[in-house]
N, C-alpha and C positions, 0 to 999 in steps of 0.2 A: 777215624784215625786212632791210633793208639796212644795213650796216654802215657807220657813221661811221668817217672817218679818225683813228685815232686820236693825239692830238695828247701824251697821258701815258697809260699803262697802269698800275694801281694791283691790287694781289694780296694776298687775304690772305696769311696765314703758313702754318699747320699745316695740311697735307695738299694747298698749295698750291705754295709756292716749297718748303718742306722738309718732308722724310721726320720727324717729330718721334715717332710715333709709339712708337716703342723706348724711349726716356727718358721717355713719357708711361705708359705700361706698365709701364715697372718702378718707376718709383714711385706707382702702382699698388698694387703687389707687394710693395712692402715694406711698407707698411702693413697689406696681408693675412699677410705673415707675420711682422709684430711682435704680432698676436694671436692668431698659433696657427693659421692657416689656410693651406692649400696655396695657393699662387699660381694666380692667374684665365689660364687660358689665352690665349696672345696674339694668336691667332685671334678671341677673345671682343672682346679690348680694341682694334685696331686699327682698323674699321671706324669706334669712336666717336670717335678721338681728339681729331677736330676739336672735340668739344662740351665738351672738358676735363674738369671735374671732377665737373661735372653726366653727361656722358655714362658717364666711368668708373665714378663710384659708383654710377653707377646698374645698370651691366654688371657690375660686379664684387662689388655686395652688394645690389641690387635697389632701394633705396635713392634717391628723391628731394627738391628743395629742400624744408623743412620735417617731412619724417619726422623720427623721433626719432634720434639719430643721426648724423644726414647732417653738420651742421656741425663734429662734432668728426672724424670721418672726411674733410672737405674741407680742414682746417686741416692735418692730416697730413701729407693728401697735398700738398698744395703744398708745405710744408715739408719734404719728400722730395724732390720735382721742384725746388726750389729750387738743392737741396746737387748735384745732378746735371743739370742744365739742357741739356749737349752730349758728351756721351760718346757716344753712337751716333746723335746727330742729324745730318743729310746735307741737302744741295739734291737734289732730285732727278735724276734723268739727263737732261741737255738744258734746263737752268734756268739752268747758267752761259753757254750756247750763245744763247741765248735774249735774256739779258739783256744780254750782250755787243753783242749784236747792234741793240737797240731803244738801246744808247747810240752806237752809229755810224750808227744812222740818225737819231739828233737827238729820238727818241722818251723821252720822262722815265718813269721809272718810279718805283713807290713802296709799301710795307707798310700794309694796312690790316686790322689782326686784331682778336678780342676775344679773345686775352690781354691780359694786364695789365703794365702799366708796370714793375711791378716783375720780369718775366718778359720782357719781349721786348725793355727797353734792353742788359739784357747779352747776350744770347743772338743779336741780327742778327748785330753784328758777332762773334761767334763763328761763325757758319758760312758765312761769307763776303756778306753781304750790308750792311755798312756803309757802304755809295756807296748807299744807297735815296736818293732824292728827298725826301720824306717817309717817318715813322713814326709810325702811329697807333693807339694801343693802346686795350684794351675801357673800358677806363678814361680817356681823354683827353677826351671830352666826357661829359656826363650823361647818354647813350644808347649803348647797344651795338648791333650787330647783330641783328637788322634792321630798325633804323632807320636811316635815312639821313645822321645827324650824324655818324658817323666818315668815311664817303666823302665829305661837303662840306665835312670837317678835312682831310681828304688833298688834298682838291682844290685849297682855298684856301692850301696849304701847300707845293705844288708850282709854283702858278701859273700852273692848267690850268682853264678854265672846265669844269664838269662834263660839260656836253653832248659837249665833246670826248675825256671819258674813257672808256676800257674799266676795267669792274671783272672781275676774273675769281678764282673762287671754285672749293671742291668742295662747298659747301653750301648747302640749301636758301635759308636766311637770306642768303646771298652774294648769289645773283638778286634774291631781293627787296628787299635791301637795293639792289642797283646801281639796279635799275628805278627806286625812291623817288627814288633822288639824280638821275634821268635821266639815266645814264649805262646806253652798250651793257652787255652783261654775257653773259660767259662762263662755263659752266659748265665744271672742270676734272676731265675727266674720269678722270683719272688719279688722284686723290685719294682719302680717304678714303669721301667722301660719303655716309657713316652709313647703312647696307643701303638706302639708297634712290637711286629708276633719276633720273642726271640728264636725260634725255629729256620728265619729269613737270614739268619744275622752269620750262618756260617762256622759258630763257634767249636769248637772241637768236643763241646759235648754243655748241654743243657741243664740247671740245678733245679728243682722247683722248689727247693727251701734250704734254709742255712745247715738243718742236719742230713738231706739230700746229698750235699755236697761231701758232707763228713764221713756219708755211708763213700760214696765214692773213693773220695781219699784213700778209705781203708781198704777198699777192693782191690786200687791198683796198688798200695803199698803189699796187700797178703798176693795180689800175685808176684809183685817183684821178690818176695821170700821168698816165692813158693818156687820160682825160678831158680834161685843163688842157693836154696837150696838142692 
């Protein structure tokens, strides 16, 4: 498929714009060893990170929504990850490059995650991304991922008709969700993307890194000149 120019770029968060991984890990971990259990190794828990606390409980005590269990383990851990939310979280390499870059070209960018508000208000601007366009958390409309109301939240909030949006994700639900909102969609390949190949995922075109995607950008913006002109 051919690549719309894209008029705003909108990104989830974890595993996306930043490495969140580490901080989603070790608390984690502290909750396995506030009851006596050796820590889940972080090769186990990285892959899931994007899928939060569903994905961790589930890696790290086998554990999902509605087992017995699970909620007072999920209550934990977020109140873990709460108290440490940026101690070893990072943009990734070529994300401030990136972004730099789509704001001198007039291109608007903007966050669209399913963590939750109470998670990703203080945490943007902690690791440098408080200039977003929009912020749209899993919690900001009545639907998560992958549905399509947080990217027509981002959209309408940026002041970017969808069709002119790229959504770019490392997760399956990311595609699908961008495709629902009609907006292109980027698989990031660089991501976490939960042991699954983004090649399967459908997406309208593959990144394998943050300045990947930058070369892209500029490819289809100098063909669109190259047309208008």
């Amino acid at each position: 498929m051919t690549l719309r120019q894209p008029h705003a770029i909108l990104f989830d968060l974890d595993g996306t714009l930043a490495d969140t991984a580490p901080d989603l890990a070790a608390a984690m971990n502290r909750v396995r060893v506030a009851r006596g259990l050796a820590p889940s190794p972080y090769e186990l828990l990285r892959p899931v990170a994007s899928a939060g606390a569903r994905g961790l409980i589930g890696a790290s005590f086998g554990l999902k929504p509605g087992d017995d269990g699970y909620e007072e383990l999920r209550v934990a851990f977020l109140d873990n990850y709460e108290q440490y939310l940026a101690v070893d979280s990072r943009l990734f390499d070529g994300i401030v490059e990136l972004l730099n870059t789509l704001d001198a070209r007039g291109i608007r960018w903007g966050v669209v995650t399913n963590k939750s508000e109470r998670f990703t208000i203080p945490l943007v601007p902690l690791i440098g991304l408080g200039r977003a366009g929009c912020v749209v958390s899993g919690d900001t409309t009545p639907h998560a991922k992958p549905h399509p109301d947080p990217l027509l939240e981002g959209a309408r909030r940026i002041g970017i008709a969808p069709e002119h949006c790229w959504y770019v994700g490392d997760d399956l639900r990311d595609v699908q969700a961008g495709r629902a909102a009609g907006m292109s969609t980027i698989a990031a390949a660089w991501g976490y993307c939960g042991h699954a190949e983004p090649a399967s995922w459908d997406a309208d075109r593959i990144a394998a890194s943050p300045l990947a995607l930058l070369d892209l950008v500029n490819e289809v913006l100098a063909m669109t000149e190259s047309v208008a002109a």
